[in-house]
C-alpha positions as CSV (number, residue, x, y, z in Angstrom):
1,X,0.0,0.0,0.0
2,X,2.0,3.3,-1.0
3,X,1.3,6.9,0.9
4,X,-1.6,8.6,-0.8
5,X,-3.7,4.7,-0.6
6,X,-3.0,5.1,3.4
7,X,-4.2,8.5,3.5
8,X,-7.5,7.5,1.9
9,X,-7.9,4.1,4.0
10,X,-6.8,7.0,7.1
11,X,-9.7,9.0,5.9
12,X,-11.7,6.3,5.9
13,X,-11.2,4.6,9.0
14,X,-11.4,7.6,11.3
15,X,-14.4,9.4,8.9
16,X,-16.6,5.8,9.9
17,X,-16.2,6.1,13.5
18,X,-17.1,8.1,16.6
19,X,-15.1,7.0,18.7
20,X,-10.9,7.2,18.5
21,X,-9.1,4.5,16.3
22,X,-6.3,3.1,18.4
23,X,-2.6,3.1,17.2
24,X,-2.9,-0.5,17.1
25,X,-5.9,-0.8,14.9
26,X,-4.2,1.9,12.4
27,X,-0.7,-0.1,12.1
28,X,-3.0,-3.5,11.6
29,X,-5.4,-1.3,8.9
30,X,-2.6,0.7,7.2
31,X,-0.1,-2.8,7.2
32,X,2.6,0.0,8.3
33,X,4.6,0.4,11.4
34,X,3.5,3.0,14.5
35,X,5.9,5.3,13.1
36,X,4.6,5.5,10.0
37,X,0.7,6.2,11.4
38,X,2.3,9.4,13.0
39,X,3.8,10.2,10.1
40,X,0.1,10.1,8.2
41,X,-1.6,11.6,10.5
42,X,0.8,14.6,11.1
43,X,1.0,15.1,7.0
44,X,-2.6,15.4,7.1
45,X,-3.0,17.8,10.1
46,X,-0.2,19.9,8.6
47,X,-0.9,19.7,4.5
48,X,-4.4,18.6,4.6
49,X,-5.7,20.7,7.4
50,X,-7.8,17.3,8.5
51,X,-9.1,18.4,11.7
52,X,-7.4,14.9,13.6
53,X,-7.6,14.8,17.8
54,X,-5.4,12.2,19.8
55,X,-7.3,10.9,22.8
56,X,-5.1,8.6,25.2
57,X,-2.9,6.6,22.2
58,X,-5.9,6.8,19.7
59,X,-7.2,9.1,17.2
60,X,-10.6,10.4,15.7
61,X,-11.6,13.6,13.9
62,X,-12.6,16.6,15.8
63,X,-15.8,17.8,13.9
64,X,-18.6,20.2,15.3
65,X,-22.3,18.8,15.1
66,X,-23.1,19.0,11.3
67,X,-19.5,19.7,10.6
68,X,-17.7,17.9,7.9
69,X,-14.3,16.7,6.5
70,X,-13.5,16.0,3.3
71,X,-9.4,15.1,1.7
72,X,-8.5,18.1,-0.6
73,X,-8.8,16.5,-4.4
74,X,-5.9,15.5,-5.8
75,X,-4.8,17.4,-9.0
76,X,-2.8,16.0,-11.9
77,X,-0.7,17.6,-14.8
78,X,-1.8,16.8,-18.3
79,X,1.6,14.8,-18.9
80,X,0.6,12.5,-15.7
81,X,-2.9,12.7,-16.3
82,X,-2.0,10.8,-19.9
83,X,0.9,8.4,-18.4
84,X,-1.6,7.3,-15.8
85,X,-3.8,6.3,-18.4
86,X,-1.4,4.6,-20.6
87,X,-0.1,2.7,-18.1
88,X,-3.5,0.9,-18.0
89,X,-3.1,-0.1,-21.5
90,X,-5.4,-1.2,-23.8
91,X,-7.8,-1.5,-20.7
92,X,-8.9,2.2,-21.1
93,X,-11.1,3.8,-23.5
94,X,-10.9,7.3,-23.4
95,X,-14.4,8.8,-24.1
96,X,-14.2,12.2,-23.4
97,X,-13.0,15.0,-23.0
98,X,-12.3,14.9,-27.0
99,X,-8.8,16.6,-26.9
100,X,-7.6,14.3,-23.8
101,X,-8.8,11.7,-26.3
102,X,-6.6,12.9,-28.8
103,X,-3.1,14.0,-26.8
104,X,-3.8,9.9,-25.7
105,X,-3.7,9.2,-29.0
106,X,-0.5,11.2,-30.2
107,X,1.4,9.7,-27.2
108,X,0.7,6.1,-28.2
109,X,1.2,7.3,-32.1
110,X,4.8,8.2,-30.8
111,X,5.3,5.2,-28.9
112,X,4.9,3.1,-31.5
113,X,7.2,4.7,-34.1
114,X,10.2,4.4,-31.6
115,X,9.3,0.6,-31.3
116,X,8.0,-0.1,-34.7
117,X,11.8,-1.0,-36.0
């Protein structure tokens, strides 16, 4: 599981409870060592502004009656927006947006003349 799948499953876990979610149950969830849970949850607090309180070794988010909490969405360049889709191969179908269709296209077009030898 790399970093940004055990910031979702983070999400996740402490967004589906009202009560704290021990260390424990993190390192067992997140298949990472107690280390690396404090390391999530502090890159969240400090780059994701996720309103996370520890109570006594365990953690939960801190949200007012009605209040919610939502990850900020993650944003992609054009280049990585069209390797990520290659790299699913001829799995993926672009549909639409037209011109994304087409720059996917043009990338394979090049690919294949630099192995077409």
């Amino acid at each position: 599981m790399d970093k940004f799948d055990r910031i979702y499953q983070l999400d996740r876990l402490l967004a589906g409870r009202r009560t704290p979610v021990s260390v424990e149950d993190l390192m067992r969830a997140l298949e990472c060592s107690r280390s690396s849970v404090y390391r999530l949850i502090d890159l969240m607090r400090d780059r994701m502004y996720a309103p996370i309180e520890a109570q006594g070794g365990a953690f939960r988010y801190c949200l007012e009656s009605g209040q919610t909490y939502h990850l900020p969405g993650l944003w992609f360049t054009a280049r990585e927006l069209i390797m990520d889709i290659l790299r699913h191969g001829a799995e993926v179908d672009v549909v639409e947006p037209q011109a994304l269709r087409e720059q996917v296209r043009e990338e394979l077009s090049r690919a294949v003349a630099r192995y077409a030898t």
